[in-house]
N, CA, C and O atoms as a GROMACS GRO file, in nm:
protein
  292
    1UNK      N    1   0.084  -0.116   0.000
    1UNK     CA    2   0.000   0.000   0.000
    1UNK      C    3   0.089   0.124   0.000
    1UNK      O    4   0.172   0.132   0.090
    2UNK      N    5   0.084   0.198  -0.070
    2UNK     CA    6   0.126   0.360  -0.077
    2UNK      C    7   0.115   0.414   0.058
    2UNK      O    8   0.010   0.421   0.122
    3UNK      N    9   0.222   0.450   0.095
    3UNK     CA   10   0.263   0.604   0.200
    3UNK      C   11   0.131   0.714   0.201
    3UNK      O   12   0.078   0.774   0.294
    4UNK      N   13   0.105   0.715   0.067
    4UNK     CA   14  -0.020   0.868   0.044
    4UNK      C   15  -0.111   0.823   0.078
    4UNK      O   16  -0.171   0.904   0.148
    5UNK      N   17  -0.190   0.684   0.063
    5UNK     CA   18  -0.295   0.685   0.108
    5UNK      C   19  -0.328   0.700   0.248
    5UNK      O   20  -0.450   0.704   0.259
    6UNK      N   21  -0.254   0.712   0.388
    6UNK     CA   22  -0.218   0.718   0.459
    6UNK      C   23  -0.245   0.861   0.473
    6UNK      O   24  -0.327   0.893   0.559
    7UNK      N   25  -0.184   0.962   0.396
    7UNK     CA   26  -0.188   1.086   0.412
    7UNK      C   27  -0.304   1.174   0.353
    7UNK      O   28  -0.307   1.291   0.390
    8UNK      N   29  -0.390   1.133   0.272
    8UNK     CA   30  -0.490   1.159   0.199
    8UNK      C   31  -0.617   1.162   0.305
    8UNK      O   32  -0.647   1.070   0.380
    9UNK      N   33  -0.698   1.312   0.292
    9UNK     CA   34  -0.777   1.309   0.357
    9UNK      C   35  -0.917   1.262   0.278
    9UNK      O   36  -0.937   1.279   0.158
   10UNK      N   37  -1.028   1.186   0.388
   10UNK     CA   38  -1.112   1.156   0.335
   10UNK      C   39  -1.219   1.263   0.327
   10UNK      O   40  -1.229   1.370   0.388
   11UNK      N   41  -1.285   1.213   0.249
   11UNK     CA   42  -1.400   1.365   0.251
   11UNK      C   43  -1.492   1.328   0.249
   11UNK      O   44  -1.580   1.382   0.317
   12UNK      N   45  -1.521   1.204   0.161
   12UNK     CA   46  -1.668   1.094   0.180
   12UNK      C   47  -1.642   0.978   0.164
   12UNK      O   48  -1.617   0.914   0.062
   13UNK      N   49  -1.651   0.928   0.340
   13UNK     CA   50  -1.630   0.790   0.379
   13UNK      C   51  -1.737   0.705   0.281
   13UNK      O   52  -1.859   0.719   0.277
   14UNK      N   53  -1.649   0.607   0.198
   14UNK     CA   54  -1.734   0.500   0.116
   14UNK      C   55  -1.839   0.434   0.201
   14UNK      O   56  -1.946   0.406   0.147
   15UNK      N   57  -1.822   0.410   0.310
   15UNK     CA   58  -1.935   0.370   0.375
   15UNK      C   59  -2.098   0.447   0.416
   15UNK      O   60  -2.216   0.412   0.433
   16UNK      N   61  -2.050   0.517   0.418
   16UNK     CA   62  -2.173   0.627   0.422
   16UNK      C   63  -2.290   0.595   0.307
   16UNK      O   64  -2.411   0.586   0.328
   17UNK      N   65  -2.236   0.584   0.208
   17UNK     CA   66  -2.288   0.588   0.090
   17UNK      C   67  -2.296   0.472   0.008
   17UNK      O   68  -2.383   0.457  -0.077
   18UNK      N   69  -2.244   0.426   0.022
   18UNK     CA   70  -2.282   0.279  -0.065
   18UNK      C   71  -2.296   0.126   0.061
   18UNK      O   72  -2.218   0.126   0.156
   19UNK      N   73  -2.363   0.050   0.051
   19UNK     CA   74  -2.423  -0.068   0.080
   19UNK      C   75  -2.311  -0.127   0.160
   19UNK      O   76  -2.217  -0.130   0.080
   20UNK      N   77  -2.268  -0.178   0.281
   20UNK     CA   78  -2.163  -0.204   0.321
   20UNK      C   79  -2.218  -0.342   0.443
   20UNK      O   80  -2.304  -0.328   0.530
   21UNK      N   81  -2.153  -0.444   0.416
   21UNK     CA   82  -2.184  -0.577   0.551
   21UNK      C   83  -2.031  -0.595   0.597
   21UNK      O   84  -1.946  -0.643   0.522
   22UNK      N   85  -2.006  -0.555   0.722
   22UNK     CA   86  -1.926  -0.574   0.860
   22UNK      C   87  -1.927  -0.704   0.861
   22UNK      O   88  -2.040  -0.749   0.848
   23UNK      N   89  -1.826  -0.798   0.873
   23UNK     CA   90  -1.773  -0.939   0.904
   23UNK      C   91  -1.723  -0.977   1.028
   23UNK      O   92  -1.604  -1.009   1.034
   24UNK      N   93  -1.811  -0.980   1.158
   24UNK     CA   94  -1.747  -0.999   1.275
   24UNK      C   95  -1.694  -1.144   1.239
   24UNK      O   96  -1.759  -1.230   1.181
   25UNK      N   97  -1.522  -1.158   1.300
   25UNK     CA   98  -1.456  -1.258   1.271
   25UNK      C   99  -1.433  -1.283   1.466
   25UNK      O  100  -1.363  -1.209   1.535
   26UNK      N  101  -1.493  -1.374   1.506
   26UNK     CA  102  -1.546  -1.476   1.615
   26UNK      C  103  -1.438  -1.522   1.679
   26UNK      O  104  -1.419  -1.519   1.800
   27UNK      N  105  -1.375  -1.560   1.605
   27UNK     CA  106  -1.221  -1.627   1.636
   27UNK      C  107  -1.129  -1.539   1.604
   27UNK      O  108  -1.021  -1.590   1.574
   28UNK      N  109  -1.136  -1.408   1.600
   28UNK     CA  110  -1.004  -1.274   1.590
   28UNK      C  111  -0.946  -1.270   1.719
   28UNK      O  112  -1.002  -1.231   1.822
   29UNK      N  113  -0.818  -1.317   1.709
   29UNK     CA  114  -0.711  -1.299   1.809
   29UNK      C  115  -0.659  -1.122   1.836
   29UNK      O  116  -0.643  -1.072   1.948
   30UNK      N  117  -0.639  -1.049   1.695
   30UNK     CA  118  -0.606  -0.897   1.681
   30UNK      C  119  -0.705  -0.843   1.726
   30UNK      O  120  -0.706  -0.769   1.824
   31UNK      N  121  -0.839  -0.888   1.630
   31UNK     CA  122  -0.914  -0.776   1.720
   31UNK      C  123  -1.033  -0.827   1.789
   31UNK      O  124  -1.129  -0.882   1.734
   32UNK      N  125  -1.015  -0.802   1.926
   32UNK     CA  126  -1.155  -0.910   1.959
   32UNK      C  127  -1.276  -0.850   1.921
   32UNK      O  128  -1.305  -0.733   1.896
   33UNK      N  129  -1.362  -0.990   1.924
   33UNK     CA  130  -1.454  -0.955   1.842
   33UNK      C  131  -1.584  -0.831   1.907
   33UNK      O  132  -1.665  -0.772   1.835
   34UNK      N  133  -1.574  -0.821   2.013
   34UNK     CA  134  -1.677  -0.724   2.113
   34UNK      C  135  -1.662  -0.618   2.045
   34UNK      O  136  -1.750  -0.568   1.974
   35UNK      N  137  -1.470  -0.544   2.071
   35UNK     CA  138  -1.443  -0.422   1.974
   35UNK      C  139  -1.523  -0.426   1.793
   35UNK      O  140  -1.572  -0.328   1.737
   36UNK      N  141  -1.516  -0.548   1.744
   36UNK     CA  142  -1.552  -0.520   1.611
   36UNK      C  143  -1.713  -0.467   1.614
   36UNK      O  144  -1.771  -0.374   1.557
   37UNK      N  145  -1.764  -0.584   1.718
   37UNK     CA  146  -1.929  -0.522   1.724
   37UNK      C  147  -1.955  -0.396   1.751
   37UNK      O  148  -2.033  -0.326   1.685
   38UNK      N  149  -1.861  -0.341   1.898
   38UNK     CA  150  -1.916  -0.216   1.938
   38UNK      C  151  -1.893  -0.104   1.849
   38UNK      O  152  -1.985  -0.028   1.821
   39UNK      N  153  -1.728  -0.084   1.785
   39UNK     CA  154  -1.669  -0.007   1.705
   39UNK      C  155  -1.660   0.028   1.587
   39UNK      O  156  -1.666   0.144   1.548
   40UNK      N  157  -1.640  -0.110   1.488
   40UNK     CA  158  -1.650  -0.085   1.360
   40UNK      C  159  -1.778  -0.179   1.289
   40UNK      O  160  -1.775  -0.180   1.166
   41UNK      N  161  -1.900  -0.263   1.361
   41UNK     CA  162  -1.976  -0.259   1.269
   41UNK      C  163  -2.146  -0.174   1.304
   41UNK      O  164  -2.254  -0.189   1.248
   42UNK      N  165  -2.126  -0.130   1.361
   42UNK     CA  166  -2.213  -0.029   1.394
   42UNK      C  167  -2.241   0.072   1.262
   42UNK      O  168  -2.342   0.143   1.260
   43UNK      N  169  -2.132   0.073   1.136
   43UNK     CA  170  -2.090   0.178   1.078
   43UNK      C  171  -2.148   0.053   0.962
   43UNK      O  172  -2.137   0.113   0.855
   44UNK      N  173  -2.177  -0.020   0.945
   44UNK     CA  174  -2.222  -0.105   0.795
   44UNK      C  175  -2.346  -0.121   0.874
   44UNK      O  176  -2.371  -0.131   0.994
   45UNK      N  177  -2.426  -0.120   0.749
   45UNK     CA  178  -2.577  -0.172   0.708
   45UNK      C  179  -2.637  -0.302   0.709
   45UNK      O  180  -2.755  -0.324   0.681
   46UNK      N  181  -2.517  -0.423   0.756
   46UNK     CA  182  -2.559  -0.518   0.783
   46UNK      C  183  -2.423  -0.600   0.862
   46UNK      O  184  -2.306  -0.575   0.834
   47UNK      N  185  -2.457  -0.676   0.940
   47UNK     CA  186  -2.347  -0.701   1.013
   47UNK      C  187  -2.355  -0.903   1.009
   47UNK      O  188  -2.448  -0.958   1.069
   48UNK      N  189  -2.288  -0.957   0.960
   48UNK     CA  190  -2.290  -1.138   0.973
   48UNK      C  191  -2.153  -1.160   1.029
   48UNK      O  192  -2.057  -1.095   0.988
   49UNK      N  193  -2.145  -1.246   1.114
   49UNK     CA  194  -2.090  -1.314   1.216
   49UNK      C  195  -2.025  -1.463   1.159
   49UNK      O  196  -2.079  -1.564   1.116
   50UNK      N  197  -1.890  -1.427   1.179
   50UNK     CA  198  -1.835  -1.566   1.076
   50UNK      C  199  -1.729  -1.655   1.197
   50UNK      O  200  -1.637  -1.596   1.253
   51UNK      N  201  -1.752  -1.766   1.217
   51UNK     CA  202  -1.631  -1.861   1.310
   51UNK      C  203  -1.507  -1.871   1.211
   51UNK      O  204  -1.477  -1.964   1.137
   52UNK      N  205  -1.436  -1.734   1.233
   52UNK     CA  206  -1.304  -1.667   1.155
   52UNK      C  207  -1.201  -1.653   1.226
   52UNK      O  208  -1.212  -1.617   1.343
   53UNK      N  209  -1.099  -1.676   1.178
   53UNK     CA  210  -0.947  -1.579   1.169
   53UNK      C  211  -0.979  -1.456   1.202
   53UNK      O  212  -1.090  -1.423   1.242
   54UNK      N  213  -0.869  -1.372   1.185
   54UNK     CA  214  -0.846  -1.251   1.160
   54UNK      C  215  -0.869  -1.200   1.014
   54UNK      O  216  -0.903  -1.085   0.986
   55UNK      N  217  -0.847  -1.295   0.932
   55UNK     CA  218  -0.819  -1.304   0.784
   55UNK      C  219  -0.942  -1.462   0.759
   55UNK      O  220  -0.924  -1.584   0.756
   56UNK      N  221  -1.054  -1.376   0.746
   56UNK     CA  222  -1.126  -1.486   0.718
   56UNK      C  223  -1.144  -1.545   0.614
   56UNK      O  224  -1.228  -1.633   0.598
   57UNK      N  225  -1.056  -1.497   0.516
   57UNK     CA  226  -1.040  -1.556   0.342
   57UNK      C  227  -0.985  -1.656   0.355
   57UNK      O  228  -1.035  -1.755   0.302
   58UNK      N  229  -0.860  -1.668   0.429
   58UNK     CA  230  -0.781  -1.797   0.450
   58UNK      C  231  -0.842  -1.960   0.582
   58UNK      O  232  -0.817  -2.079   0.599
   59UNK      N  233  -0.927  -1.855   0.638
   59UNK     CA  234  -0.955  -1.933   0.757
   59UNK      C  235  -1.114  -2.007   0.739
   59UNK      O  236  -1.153  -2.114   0.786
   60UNK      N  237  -1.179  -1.915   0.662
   60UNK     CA  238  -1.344  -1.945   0.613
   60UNK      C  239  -1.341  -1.938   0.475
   60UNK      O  240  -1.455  -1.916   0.433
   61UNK      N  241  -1.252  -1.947   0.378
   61UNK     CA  242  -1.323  -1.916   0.218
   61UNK      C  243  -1.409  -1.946   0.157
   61UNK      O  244  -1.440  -1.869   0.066
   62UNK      N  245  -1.485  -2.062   0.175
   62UNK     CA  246  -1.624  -2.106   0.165
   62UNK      C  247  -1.738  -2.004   0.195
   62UNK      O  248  -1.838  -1.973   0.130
   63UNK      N  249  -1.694  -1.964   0.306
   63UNK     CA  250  -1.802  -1.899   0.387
   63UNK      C  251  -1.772  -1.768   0.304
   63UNK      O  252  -1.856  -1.739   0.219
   64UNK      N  253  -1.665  -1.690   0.318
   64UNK     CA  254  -1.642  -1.582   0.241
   64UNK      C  255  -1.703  -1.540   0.086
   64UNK      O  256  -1.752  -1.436   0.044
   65UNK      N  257  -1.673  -1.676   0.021
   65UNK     CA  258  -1.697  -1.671  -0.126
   65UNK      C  259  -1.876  -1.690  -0.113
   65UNK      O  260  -1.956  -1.633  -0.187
   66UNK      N  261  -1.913  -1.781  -0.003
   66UNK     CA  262  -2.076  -1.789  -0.025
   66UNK      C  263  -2.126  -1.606   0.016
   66UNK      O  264  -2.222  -1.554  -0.042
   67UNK      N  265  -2.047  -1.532   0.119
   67UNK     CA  266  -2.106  -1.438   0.142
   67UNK      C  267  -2.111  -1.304   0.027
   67UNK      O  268  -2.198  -1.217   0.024
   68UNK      N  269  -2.006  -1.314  -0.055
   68UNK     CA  270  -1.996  -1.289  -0.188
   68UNK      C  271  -2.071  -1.244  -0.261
   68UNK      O  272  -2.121  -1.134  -0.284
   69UNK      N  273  -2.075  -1.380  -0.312
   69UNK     CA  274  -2.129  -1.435  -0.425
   69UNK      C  275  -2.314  -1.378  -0.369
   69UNK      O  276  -2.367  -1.309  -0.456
   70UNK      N  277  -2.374  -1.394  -0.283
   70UNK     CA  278  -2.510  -1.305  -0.221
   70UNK      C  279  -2.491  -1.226  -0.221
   70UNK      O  280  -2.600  -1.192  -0.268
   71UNK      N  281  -2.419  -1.097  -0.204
   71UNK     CA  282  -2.396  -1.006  -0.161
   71UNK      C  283  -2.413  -0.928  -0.344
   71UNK      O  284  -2.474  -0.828  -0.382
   72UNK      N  285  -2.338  -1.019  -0.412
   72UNK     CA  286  -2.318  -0.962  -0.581
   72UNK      C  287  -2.453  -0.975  -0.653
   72UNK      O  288  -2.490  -0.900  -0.743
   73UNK      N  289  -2.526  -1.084  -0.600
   73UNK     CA  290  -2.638  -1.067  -0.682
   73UNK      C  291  -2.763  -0.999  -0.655
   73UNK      O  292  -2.851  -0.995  -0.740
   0.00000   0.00000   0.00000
């Protein structure tokens, strides 16, 4: 990832505005999962709950790709 994006101010958080589902990951060692509920999915429009990693692509990809793949159509 670029240094600038880092430094770049936002002006309109993508979330605000377009359709967004929060992935509480159940099994997050980094971030527990209470913080994800209280903190960051409060801020998406729909919130699903996955028995995850931290990195739930590697730990759930099934689950990931099924949540997807709904999400696209």
């Amino acid at each position: 990832m670029s240094g600038t994006a880092f430094g770049e101010q936002v002006t309109t958080p993508a979330w605000r505005g377009i359709a967004s589902t929060y992935v509480v990951c159940t099994q997050d060692a980094a971030l527990p999962p209470e913080l994800q509920r209280d903190v960051f999915a409060p801020r998406a429009d729909e919130v699903v709950e996955l028995n995850a990693s931290h990195s739930p692509f590697l730990s759930q990809p099934a689950a990931v790709a099924d949540l997807l793949a709904a999400r696209a159509s």
